[in-house]
C-alpha positions as CSV (number, residue, x, y, z in Angstrom):
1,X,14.0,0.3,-13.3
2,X,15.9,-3.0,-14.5
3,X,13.6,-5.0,-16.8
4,X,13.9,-9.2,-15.4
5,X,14.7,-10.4,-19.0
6,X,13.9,-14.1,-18.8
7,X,17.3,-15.9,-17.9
8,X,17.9,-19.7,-17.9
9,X,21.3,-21.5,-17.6
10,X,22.8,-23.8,-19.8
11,X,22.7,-27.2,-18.7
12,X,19.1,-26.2,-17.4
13,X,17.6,-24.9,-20.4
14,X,19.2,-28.3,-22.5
15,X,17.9,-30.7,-20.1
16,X,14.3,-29.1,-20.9
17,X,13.7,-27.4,-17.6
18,X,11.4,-24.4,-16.7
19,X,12.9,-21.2,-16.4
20,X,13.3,-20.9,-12.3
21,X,11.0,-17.9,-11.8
22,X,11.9,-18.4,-7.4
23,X,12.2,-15.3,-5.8
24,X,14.4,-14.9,-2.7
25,X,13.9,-13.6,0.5
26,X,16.5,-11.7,2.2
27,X,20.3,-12.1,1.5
28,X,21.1,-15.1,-0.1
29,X,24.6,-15.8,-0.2
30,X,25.2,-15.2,-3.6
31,X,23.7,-11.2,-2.5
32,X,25.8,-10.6,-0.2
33,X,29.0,-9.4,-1.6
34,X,27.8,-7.4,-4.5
35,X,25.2,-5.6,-1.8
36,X,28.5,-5.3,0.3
37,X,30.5,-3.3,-2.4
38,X,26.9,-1.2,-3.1
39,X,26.6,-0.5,0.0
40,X,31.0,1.0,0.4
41,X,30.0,2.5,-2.6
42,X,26.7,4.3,-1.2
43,X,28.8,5.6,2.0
44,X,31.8,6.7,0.4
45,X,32.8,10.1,1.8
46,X,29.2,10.3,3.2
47,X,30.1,10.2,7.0
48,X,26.9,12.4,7.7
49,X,24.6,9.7,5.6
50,X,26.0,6.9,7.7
51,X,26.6,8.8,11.0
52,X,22.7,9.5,10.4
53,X,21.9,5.6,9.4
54,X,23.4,4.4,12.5
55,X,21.5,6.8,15.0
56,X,18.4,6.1,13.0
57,X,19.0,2.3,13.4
58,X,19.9,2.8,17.0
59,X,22.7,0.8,16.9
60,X,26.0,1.6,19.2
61,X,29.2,1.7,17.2
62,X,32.3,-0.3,18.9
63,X,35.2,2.1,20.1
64,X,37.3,0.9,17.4
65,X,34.5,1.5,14.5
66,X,33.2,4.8,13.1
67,X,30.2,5.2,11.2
68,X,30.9,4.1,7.9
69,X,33.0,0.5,9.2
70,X,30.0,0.0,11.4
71,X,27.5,-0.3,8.5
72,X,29.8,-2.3,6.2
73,X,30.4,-4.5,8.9
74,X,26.7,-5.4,10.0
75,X,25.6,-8.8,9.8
76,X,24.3,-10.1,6.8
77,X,20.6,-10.6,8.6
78,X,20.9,-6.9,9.1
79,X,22.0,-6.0,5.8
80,X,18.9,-5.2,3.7
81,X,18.1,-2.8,6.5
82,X,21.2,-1.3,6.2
83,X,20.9,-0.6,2.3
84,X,17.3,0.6,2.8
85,X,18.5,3.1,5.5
86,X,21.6,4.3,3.3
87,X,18.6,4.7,0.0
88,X,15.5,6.9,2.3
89,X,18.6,9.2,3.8
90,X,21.2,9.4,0.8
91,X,21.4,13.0,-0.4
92,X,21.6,12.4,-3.7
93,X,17.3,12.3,-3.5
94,X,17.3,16.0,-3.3
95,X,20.5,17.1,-5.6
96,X,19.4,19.1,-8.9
97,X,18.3,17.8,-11.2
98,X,17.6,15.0,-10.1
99,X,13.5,14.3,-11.5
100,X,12.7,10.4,-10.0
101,X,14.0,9.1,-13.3
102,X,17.3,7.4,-14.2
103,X,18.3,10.2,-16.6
104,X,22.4,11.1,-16.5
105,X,23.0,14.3,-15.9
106,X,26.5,17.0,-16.3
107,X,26.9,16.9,-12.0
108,X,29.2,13.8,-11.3
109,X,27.5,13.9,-8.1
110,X,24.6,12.9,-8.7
111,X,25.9,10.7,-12.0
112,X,27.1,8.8,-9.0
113,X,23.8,8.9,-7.7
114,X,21.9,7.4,-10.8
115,X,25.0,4.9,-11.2
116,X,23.9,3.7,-7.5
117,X,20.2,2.9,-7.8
118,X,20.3,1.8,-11.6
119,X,22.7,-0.7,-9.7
120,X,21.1,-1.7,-7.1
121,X,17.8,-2.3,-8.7
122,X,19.9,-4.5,-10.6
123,X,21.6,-6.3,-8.8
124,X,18.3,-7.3,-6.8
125,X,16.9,-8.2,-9.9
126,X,19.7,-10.3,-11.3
127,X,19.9,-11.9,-7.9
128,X,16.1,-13.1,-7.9
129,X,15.3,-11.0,-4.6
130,X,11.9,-10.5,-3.0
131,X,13.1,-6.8,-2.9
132,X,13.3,-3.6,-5.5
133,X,14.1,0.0,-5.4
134,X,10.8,2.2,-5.1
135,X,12.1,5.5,-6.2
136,X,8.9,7.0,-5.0
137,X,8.8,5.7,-1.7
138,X,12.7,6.3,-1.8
139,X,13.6,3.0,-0.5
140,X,13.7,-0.7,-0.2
141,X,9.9,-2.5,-1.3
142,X,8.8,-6.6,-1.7
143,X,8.3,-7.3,-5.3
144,X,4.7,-8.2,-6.7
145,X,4.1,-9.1,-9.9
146,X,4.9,-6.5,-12.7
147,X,1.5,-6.8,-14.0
148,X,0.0,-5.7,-10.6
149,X,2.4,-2.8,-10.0
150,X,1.8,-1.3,-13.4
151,X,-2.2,-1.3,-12.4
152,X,-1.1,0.1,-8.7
153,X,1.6,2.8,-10.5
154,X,-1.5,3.9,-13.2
155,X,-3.9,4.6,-10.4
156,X,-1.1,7.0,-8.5
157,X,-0.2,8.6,-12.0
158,X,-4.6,9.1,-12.5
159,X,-5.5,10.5,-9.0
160,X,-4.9,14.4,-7.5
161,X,-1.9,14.5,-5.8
162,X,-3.8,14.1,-2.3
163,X,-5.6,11.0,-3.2
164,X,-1.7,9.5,-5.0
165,X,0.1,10.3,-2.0
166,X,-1.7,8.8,0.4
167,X,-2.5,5.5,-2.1
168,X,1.5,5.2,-2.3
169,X,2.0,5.8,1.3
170,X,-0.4,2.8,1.7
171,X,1.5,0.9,-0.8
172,X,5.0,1.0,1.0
173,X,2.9,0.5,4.5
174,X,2.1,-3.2,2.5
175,X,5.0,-4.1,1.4
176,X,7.8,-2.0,2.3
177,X,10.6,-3.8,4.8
178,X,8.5,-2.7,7.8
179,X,5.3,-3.5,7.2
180,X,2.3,-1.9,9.0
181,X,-1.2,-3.1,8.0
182,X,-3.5,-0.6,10.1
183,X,-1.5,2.1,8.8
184,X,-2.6,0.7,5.6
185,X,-5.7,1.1,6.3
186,X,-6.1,4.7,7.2
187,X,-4.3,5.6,4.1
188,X,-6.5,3.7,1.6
189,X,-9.4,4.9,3.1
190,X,-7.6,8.5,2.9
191,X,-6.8,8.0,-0.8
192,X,-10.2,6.8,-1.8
193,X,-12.1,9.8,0.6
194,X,-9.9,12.1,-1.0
195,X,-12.2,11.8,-4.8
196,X,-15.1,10.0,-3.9
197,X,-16.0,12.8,-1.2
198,X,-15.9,16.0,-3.1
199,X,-17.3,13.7,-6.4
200,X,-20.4,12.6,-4.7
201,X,-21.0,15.1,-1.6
202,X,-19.7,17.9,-2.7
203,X,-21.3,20.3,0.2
204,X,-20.5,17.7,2.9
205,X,-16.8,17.6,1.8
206,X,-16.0,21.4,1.5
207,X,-17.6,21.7,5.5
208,X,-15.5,18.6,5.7
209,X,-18.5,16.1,7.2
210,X,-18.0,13.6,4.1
211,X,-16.7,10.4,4.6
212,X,-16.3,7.3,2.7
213,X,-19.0,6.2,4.8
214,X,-21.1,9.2,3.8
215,X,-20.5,8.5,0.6
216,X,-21.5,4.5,0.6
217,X,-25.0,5.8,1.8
218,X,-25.9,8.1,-0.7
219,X,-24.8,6.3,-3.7
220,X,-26.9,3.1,-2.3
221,X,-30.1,4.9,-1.3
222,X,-30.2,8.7,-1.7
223,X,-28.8,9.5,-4.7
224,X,-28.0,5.6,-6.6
225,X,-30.7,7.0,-9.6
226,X,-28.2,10.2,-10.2
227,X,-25.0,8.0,-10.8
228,X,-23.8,5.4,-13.0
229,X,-21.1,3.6,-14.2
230,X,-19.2,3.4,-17.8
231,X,-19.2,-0.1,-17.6
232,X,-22.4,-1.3,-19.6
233,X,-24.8,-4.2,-18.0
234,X,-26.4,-6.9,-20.0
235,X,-28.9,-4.7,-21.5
236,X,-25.7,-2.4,-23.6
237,X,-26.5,0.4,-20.8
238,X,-24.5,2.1,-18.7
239,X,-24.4,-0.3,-15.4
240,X,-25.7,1.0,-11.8
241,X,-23.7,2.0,-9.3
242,X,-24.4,-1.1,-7.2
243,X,-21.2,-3.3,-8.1
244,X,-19.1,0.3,-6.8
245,X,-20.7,0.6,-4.2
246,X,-20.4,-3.2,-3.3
247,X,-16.4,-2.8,-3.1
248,X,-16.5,0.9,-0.9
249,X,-18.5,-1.0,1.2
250,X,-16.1,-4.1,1.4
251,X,-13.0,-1.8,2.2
252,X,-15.0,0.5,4.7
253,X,-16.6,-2.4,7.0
254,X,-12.9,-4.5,6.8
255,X,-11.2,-1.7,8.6
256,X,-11.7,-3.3,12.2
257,X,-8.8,-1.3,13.4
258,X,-10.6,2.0,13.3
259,X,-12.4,2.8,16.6
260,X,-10.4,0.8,20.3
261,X,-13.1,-0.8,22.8
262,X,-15.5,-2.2,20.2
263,X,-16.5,-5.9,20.1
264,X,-14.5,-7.0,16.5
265,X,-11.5,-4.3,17.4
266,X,-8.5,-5.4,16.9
267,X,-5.1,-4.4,14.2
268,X,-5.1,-5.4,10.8
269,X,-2.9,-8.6,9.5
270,X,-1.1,-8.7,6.3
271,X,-3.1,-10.4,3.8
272,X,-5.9,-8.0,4.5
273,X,-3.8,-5.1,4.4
274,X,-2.8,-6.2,0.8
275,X,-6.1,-7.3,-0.6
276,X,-7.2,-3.4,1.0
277,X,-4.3,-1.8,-0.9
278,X,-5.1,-3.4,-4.2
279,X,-8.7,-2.6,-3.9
280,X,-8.3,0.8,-3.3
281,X,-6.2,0.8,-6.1
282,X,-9.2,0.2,-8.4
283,X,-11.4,2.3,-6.8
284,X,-9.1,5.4,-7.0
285,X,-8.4,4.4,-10.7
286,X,-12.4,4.7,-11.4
287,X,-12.9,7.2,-9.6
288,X,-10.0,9.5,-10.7
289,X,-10.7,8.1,-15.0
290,X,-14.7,9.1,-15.0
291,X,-15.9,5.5,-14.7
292,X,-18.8,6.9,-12.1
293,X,-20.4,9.1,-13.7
294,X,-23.5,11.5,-13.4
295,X,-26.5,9.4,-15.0
């Protein structure tokens, strides 16, 4: 993806100001043409793409409008949407050989393709938006610092496949367009189950009565003396599991969406939902890299 090269204007960086580091949330006005002409590109002789965008949408075209002039048309408040819709259901995601990459390739097709989200990512870069291309998730994401996604994007890359889908799944669930924080939470708790259950109870998890739960009580009191971690503890040892075990308790008890009717029921908000997703992050990086360990 496009690489935010610090930038600084003229009579700014003379005067001796910061570099202006603001991100902006959704279509500033100096966005709005160049996602316009993206977005004419994107459609071009794709009636079925946008045909399919607008009944996704649910939106009613006027008489005089057919698909395509009712997307370019939508109002600017509506325009990320629009773009995100046109990225998840574009073609292009499934034309050979198309890997997840920005490679160029012989097919002019899908040339067209790359050309489209190399330029969109950049243009939301160059245009300081709170928004990037996930080419994973196949869509429109909120931008975190690049630090933190490289930690998040070397956990997926480390975990089984089961364990990496549902961890990215979670991710776009935080901080996709749409967000939904109790979907969040089923998936982290999904992507962590997926190794620590089969790790620690191996039995329980192939007659599928393992849970993260489970798990929490036999690495504190049945079996802490069989595990450890790689991380060494004051005395140059390996450390116990203790500190693990602290943070799969920490995710398992915050999930207060998961049974209705209880006392401290009730959904998930957004800042839990993204300390959740990081923390699982971890968790699925140590578990998936060998940092707990048979003693």
């Amino acid at each position: 993806m496009a690489k935010d090269r610090p930038f600084q204007r003229l009579d700014d960086r003379l005067a001796g100001l910061p570099i202006d580091e603001t991100l902006h949330a959704g279509v500033p006005r100096w966005l709005e043409k160049p996602l316009r002409q993206w977005l004419a590109s994107a459609v071009r002789d794709q009636d079925d793409v946008a045909r399919r965008v607008v009944v996704r949408l649910r939106w009613s075209p006027k008489p005089q409008q057919n698909y395509i002039s009712t997307l370019l048309n939508s109002d600017t408040d509506t325009l990320l949407t629009v773009v995100d819709a046109v990225l998840q259901l574009h073609p292009g995601w499934e034309w050979p050989p198309y890997d997840g990459g920005w490679g160029v390739t012989e097919n002019r097709s899908m040339e067209h393709f790359v050309y489209l989200l190399t330029t969109l990512d950049q243009i939301l870069v160059d245009g300081a938006s709170t928004c990037r291309v996930d080419l994973d998730g196949r869509r429109l994401i909120r931008r975190v610092n690049e630090t933190v996604q490289e930690s998040v994007d070397q956990a997926i890359a480390a975990a089984p496949e089961t364990a990496a889908d549902h961890l990215r799944t979670a991710w776009i669930a935080a901080y996709g367009l749409e967000p939904d924080p109790d979907k969040v939470f089923n998936e982290v708790m999904r992507a962590v189950e997926e190794i620590a259950c089969p790790l620690v109870e191996h039995r329980k998890a192939e007659s599928g009565k393992a849970t993260l739960g489970t798990v929490i009580g036999e690495l504190d009191k049945n079996a802490s003396h069989k595990w450890e971690l790689a991380l060494p503890g004051e005395d140059g040892n390996p450390r116990s599991v203790e500190h693990l075990v602290g943070m799969m308790r920490m995710l398992w008890q915050a999930q207060v969406s998961r049974h209705g009717g209880a006392p401290k029921s009730r959904r998930q908000d957004q800042e839990e939902a993204e300390a959740a997703v990081h923390l699982a992050a971890l968790l699925v990086h140590w578990l998936s890299t060998g940092v707990l360990r048979p003693a």
